[in-house]
C-alpha positions in Angstrom: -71.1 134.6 -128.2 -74.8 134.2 -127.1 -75.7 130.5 -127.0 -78.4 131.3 -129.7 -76.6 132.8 -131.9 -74.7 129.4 -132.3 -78.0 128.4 -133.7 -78.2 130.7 -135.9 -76.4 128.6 -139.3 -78.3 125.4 -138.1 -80.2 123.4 -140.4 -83.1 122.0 -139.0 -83.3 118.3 -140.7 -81.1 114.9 -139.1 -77.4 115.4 -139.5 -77.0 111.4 -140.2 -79.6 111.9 -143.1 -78.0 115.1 -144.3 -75.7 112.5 -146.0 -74.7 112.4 -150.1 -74.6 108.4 -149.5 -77.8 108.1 -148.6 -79.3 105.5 -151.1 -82.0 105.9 -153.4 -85.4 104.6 -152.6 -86.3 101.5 -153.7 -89.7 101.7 -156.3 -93.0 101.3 -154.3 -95.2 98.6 -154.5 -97.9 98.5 -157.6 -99.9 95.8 -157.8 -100.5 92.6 -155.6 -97.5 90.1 -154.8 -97.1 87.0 -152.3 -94.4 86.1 -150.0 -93.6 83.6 -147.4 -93.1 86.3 -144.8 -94.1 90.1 -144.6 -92.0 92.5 -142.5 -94.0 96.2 -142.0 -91.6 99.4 -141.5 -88.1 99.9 -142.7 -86.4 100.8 -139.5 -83.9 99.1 -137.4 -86.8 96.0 -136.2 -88.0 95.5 -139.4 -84.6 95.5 -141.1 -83.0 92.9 -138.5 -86.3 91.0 -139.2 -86.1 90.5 -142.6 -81.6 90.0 -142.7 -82.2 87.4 -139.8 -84.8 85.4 -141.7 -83.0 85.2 -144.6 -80.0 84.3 -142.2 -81.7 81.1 -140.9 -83.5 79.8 -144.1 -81.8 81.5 -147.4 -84.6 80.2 -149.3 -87.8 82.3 -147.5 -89.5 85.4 -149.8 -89.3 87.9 -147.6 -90.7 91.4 -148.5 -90.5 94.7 -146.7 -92.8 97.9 -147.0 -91.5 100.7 -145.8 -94.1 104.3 -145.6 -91.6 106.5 -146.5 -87.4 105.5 -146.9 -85.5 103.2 -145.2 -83.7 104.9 -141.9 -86.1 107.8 -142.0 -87.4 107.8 -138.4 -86.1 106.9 -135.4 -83.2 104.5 -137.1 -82.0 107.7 -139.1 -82.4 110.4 -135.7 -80.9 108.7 -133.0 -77.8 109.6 -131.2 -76.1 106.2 -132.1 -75.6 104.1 -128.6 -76.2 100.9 -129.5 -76.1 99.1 -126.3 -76.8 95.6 -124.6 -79.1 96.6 -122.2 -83.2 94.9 -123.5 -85.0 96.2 -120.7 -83.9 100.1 -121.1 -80.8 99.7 -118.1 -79.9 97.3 -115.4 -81.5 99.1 -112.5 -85.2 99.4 -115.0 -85.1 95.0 -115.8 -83.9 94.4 -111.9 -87.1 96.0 -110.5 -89.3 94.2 -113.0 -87.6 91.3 -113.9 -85.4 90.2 -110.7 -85.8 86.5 -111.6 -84.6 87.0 -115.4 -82.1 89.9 -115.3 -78.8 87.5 -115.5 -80.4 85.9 -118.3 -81.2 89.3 -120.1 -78.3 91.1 -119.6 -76.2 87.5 -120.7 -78.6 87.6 -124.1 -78.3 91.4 -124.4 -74.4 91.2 -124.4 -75.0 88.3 -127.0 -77.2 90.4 -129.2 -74.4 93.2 -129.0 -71.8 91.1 -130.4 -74.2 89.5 -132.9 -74.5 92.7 -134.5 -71.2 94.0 -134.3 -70.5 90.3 -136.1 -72.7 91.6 -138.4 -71.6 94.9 -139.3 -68.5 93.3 -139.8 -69.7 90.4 -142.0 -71.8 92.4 -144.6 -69.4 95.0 -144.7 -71.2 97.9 -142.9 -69.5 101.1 -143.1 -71.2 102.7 -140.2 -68.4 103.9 -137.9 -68.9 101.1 -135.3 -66.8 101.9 -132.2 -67.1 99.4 -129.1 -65.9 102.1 -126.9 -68.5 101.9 -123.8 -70.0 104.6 -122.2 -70.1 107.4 -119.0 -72.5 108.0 -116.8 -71.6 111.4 -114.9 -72.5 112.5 -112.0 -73.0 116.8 -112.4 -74.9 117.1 -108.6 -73.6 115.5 -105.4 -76.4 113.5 -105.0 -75.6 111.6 -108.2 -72.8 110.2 -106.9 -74.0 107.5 -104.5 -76.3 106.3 -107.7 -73.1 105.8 -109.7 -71.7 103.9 -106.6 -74.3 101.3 -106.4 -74.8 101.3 -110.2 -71.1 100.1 -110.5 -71.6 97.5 -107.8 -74.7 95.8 -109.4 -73.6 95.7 -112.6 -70.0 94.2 -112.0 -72.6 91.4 -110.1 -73.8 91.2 -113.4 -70.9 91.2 -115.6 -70.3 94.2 -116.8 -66.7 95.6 -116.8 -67.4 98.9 -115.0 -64.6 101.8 -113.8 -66.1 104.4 -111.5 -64.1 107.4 -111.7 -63.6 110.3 -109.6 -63.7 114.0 -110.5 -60.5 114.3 -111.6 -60.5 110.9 -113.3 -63.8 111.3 -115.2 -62.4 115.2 -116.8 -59.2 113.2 -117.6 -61.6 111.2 -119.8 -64.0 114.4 -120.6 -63.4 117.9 -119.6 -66.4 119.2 -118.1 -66.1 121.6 -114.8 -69.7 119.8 -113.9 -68.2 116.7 -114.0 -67.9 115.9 -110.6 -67.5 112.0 -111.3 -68.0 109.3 -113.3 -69.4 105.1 -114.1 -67.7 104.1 -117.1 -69.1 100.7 -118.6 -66.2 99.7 -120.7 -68.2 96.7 -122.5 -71.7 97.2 -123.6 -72.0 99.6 -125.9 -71.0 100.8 -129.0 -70.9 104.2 -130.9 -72.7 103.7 -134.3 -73.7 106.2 -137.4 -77.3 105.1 -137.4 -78.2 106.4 -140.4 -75.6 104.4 -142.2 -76.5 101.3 -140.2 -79.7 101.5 -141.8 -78.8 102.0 -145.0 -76.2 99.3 -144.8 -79.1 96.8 -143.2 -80.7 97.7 -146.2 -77.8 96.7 -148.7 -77.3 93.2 -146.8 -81.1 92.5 -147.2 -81.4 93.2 -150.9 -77.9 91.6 -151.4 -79.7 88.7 -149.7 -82.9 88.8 -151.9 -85.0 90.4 -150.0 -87.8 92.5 -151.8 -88.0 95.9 -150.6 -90.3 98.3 -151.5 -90.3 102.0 -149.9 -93.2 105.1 -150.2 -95.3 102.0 -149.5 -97.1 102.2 -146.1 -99.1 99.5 -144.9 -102.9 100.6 -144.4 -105.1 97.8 -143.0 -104.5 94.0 -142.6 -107.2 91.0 -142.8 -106.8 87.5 -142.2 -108.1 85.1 -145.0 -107.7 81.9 -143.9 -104.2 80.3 -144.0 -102.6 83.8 -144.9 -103.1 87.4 -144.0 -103.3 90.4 -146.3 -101.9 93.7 -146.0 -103.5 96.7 -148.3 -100.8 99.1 -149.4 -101.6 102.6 -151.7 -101.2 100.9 -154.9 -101.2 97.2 -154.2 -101.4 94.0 -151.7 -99.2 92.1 -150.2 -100.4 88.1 -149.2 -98.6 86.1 -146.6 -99.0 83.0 -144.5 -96.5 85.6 -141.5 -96.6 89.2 -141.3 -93.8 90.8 -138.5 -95.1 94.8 -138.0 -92.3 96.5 -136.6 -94.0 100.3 -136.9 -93.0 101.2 -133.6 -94.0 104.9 -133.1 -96.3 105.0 -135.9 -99.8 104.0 -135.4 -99.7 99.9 -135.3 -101.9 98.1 -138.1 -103.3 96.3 -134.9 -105.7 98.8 -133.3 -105.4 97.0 -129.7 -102.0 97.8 -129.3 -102.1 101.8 -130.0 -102.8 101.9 -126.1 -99.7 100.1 -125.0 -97.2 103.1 -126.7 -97.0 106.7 -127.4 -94.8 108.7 -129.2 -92.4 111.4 -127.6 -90.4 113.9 -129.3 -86.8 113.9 -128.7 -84.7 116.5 -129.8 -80.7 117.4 -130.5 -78.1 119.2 -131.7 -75.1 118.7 -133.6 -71.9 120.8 -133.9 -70.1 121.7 -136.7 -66.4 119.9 -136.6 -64.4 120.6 -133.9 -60.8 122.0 -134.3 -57.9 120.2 -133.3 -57.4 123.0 -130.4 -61.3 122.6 -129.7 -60.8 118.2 -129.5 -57.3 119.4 -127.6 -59.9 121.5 -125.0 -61.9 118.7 -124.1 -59.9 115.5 -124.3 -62.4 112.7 -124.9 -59.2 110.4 -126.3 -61.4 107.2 -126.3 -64.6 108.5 -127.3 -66.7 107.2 -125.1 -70.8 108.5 -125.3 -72.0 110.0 -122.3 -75.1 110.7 -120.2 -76.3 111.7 -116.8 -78.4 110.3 -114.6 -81.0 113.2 -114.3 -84.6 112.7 -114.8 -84.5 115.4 -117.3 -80.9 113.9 -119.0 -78.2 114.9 -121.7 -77.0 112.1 -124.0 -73.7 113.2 -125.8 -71.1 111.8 -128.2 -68.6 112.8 -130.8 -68.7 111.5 -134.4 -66.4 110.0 -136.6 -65.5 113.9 -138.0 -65.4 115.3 -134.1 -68.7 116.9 -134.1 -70.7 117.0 -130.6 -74.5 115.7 -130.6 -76.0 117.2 -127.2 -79.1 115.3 -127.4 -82.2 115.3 -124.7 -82.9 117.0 -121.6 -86.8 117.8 -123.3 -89.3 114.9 -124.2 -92.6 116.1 -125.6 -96.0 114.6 -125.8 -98.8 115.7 -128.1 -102.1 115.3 -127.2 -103.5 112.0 -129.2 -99.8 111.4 -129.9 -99.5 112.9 -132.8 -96.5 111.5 -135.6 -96.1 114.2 -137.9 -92.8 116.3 -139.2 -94.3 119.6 -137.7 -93.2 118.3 -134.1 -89.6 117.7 -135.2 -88.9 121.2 -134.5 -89.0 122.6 -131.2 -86.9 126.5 -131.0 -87.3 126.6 -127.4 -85.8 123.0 -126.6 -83.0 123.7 -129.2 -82.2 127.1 -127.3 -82.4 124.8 -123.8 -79.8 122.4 -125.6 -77.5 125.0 -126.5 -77.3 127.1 -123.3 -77.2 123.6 -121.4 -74.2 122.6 -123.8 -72.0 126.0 -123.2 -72.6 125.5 -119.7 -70.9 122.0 -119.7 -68.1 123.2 -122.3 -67.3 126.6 -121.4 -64.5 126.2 -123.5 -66.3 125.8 -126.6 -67.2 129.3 -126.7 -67.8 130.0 -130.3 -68.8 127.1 -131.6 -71.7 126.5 -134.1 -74.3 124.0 -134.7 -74.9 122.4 -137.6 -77.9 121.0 -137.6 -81.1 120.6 -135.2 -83.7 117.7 -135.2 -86.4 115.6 -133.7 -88.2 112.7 -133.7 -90.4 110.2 -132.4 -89.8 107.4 -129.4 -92.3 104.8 -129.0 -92.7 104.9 -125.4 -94.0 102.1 -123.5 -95.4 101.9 -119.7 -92.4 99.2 -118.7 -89.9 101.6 -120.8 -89.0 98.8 -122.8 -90.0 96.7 -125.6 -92.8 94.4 -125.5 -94.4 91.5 -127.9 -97.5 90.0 -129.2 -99.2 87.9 -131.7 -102.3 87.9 -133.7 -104.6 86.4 -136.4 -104.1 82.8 -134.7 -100.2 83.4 -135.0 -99.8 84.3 -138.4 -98.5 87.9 -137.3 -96.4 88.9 -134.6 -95.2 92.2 -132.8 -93.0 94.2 -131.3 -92.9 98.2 -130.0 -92.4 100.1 -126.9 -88.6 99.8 -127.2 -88.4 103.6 -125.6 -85.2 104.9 -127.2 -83.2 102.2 -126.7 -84.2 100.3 -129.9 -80.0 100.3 -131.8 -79.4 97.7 -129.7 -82.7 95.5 -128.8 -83.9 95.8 -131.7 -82.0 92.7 -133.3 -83.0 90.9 -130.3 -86.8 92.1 -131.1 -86.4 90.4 -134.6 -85.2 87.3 -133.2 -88.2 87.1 -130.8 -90.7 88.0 -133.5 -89.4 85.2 -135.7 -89.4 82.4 -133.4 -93.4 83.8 -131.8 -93.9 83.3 -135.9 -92.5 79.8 -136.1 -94.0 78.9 -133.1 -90.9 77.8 -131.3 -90.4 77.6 -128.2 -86.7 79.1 -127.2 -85.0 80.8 -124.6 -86.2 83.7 -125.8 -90.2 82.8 -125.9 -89.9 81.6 -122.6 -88.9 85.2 -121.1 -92.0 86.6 -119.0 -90.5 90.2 -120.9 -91.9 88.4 -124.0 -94.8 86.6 -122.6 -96.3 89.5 -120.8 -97.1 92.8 -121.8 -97.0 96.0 -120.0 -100.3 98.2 -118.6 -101.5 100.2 -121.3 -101.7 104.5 -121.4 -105.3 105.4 -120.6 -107.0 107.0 -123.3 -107.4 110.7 -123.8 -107.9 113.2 -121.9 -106.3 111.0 -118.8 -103.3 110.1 -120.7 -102.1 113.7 -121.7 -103.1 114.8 -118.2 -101.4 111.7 -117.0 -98.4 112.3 -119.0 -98.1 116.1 -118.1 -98.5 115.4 -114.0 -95.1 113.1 -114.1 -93.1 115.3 -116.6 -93.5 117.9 -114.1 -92.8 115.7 -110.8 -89.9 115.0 -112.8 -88.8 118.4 -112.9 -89.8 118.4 -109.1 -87.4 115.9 -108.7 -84.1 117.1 -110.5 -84.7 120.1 -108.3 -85.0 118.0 -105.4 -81.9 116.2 -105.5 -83.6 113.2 -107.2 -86.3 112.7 -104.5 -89.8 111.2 -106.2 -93.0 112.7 -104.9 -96.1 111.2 -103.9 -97.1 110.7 -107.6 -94.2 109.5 -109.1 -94.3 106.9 -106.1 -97.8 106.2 -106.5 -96.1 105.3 -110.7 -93.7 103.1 -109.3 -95.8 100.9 -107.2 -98.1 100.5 -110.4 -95.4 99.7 -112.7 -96.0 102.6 -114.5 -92.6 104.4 -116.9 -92.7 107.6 -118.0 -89.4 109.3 -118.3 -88.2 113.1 -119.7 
């Protein structure tokens, strides 16, 4: 079978929102209403935001707007890693946080378990596997990475197996698989869409008022309290937590400090028992390689494949808007990539075929702020690794809001934040220089070039 004809059935929409438990939407907003603290956007940050709050005082109003539903964007597209890592991987915080990284990977691990705690205390029926994850090596340059990677991160803590060829297709059959780095402790397998949904539950369960279709437009200070216009109404608080992420922030001097990139995947329809048989993958472990332009790959609670990655695209002014969520000529890359890798899958169909937006930052990992003399507080950039930090994100934007000094406050990754993209045309010409160094450097056997060097001295991120 031609790899595009396996495209053929594939509905192009999220398969985790393709869902008949997906909840209805809560009623907008009409009118105006007060609250002691406002959380903007209904994703993963905003939902931790507004369950944590309500965690530490059960007695603080808390109300959410969300533009469209709950789980939507990036919470409802994602390929479901939730992992430990803040600061987007060990080898990304060590080069710019060397003096913090045991404390951030020690509070990352603590984050992780906070949520699985979580899952399991509200009753979250999200498919929550703690099954770790692979790296692979598929070129024999790769291998010394996944060498080193294993030392440095058994120095900090984590419980790592590196595998050879024939150990790593014991755990996944792939005849690129030439070895492995299996991290058997910091990250879990989630259905993201349902841990959005279920967020959602534990917030309203909790009293939190949530109000979807109800996008926040502008915001204004008025003395003790700040104001937040919405279509039909207003919302008055003494905090506000905006937790927009890729979607243009209600604070115009942070849109220069992200940008959006599409990512896009596929998923299969449910593999056979003789299909599972082909590949192995007993303890369902997700995987990626360590490729500039990279797969990331797991199997879902029904045996399906999601071969997500390889392509991120930028749109000039950075662009959020459902026309970029489909991309034929990155689903046909996907699908010949993912027939090269599982020759044995010959025949197999996809499902479903999706994209959506990341909101990328220059340090590739999430970054904070406050405004309005304190009253409203921020946090974005977590660059596709946002399951995981994003609880840690809430935590941080809580405490910056109750002006307490903690652990977490005290972090230079929360007190300082990263270089901002130039403005247009530089940042699109910018952006399209490194995406094709990158491609240089796959080629290359991972060498960096004179720009992408040039990147790294300046402290500069931009990944495929």
């Amino acid at each position: 079978m031609d790899h595009l004809t396996s495209l053929r059935d594939a509905e192009p929409k999220p398969f985790w929102l393709d869902d008949p438990r997906r909840p209805r939407a809560t009623p907008a907003l009409v009118g105006g209403t007060t609250c002691d603290l406002l959380v903007v956007g209904g994703g993963y940050a905003g939902l931790w935001t507004a369950l944590v709050a309500k965690e530490r005082d059960p007695a603080t109003d808390v109300v959410l707007i969300e533009g469209t539903e709950i789980g939507h964007a990036a919470s409802g597209r994602n390929g479901g890693f939730c992992e430990s890592s803040l600061t987007h991987g060990l080898g990304n915080g060590l080069d710019r946080w060397p003096d913090e990284i045991a404390t951030l990977e020690r509070l990352g691990r603590e984050n992780l378990q906070a949520m699985e705690d979580a899952v399991e205390r509200y009753g979250i029926d999200c498919d929550w596997e703690r099954t770790g994850s692979l790296t692979v090596a598929t070129e024999p340059h790769q291998l010394p990475w996944l060498a080193e990677e294993a030392e440095t991160a058994a120095r900090y803590g984590a419980t790592t197996t590196l595998l050879d060829a024939d150990a790593v297709r014991a755990e996944i059959d792939s005849p690129t698989f030439l070895g492995g780095l299996w991290n058997k402790s910091d990250t879990a397998m989630v259905n993201p869409a349902r841990l959005a949904w279920g967020l959602k539950r534990a917030c309203l369960d909790l009293g939190v008022r949530i109000h979807e279709h109800t996008p926040g437009l502008s915001l204004d200070e008025h003395g003790a309290v700040v104001a937040v216009r919405t279509p039909y109404g207003r919302v008055t608080a003494p905090r506000v937590a905006l937790a927009t992420n890729a979607y243009p922030s209600l604070l115009r001097r942070h849109r220069l400090y992200t940008v959006p990139v599409y990512d896009y995947a596929l998923m299969t329809e449910p593999l056979t028992a003789d299909q599972l048989a082909a590949v192995g993958w007993k303890n369902r472990q997700g995987w990626s390689d360590p490729a500039n332009h990279f797969h990331y790959v797991r199997i879902s609670a029904d045996n399906r494949i999601l071969w997500g990655g390889y392509d991120v695209v930028y749109r000039y002014a950075g662009r959020v808007s459902a026309e970029n969520e489909r991309r034929p000529e990155t689903f046909a890359t996907l699908a010949r990539t993912f027939f090269r890798t599982f020759p044995q899958l010959e025949g197999v169909r996809f499902s479903h075929a999706w994209g959506g937006a990341i909101d990328t930052s220059t340090r590739f990992c999430v970054f904070f702020d406050t405004s309005h003399h304190g009253k409203v507080a921020y946090a974005a950039g977590f660059t596709g690794l946002g399951v995981g930090a994003t609880r840690f994100g809430a935590e941080v934007m809580l405490d910056l809001l109750a002006g307490a000094r903690t652990e977490r406050t005290s972090l230079a990754l929360v007190r300082r934040k990263p270089l901002p993209f130039p403005p247009e045309p530089a940042r699109a010409i910018g952006i399209g220089l490194t995406q094709r160094s990158l491609t240089r450097s796959d080629r290359n056997e991972g060498r960096r070039d004179l720009w992408l060097r040039t990147l790294d001295r300046l402290g500069l991120g931009f990944g495929s």
